[in-house]
N, C-alpha and C positions, 0 to 999 in steps of 0.2 A: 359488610357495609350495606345499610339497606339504599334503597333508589326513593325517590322523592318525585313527584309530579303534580298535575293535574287530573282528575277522574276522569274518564274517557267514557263509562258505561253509563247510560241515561234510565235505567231501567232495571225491575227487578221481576225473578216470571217463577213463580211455585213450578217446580218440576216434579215432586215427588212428596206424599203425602203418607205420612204412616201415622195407624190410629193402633191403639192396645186399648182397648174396653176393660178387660180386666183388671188392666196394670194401672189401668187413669192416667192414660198417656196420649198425645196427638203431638206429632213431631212434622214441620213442614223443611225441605230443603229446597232452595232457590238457588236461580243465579244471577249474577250483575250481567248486564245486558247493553251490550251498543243496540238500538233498536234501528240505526240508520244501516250498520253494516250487519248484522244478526252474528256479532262477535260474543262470545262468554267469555268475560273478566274474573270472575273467581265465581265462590260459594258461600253459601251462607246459610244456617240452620237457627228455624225457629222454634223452640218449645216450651211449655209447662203454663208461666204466669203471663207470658205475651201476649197470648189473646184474645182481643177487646171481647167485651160481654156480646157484642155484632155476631163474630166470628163466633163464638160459643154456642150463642140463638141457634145459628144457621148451623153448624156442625150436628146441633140436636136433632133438627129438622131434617138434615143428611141421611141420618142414620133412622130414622125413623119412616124416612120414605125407603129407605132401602131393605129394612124389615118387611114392610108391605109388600115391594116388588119381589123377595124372596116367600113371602106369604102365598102370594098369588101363585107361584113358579109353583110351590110344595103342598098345598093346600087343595081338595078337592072344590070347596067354594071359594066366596070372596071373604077371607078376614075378616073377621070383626072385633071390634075394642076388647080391652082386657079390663080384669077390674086394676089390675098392675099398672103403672105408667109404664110403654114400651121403651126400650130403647136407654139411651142413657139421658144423665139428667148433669149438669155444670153445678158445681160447688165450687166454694171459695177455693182459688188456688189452683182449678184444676180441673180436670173433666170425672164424674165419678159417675157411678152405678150404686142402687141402693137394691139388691138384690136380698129376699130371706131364703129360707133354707130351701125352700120349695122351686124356687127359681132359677135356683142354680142351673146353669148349663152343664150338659154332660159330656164328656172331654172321654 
C-alpha cells in the first residue's frame, strides 16, 4: 500500500553532473530538499530533451571555458582560436559535436 501526504521538501539542488561529449549526452541528478532542516526527500535525474535552450547556451560556454583552462594548463603559450568551432555545439534534441576526421580525439 502506498502512503499519501503532504510534500515536505521545499527545494531541489543539482548534486551531480555527468556530461558524455561523444555519446551527446548531459545527465544531471538532484535531490528534493527541506531547505529549513537540510533533510534529502528523494532523487531525481534529469536528462536528454529537458534542457532549456538557457541551460544548453551556458553548458556550451562551460565546456568551452574549460577547454581554455586545460589549454592554458598544456599549452606552452596562451591558446588561440581554432579555424574549428571548439568545444561542443546543442543540436535539436540534444547536446552534439560535429567533429571531421581530422578532429577526432585519440583515445
Amino acid at each position: 500500500m502506498a502512503s499519501t501526504g503532504s510534500i515536505v521538501f521545499d527545494g531541489i539542488a543539482i548534486t551531480t553532473i555527468e556530461a558524455d561529449i561523444l555519446k551527446k549526452s548531459l545527465t544531471a541528478r538532484a535531490a528534493f530538499v527541506d531547505t529549513s532542516r537540510g533533510t534529502t526527500h528523494g532523487w531525481t535525474e534529469g536528462n536528454g530533451t529537458i534542457w532549456s535552450e538557457e541551460t544548453k547556451k551556458l553548458f556550451v560556454e562551460l565546456v568551452g571555458s574549460m577547454e581554455r583552462d586545460l589549454g592554458n594548463l598544456h599549452f606552452t603559450s596562451t591558446p588561440t582560436s581554432h579555424s574549428r568551432k571548439t568545444g561542443i555545439e546543442v543540436g535539436p534534441g540534444g547536446l552534439s559535436e560535429h567533429l571531421d576526421d581530422s578532429d577526432a580525439p585519440s583515445v
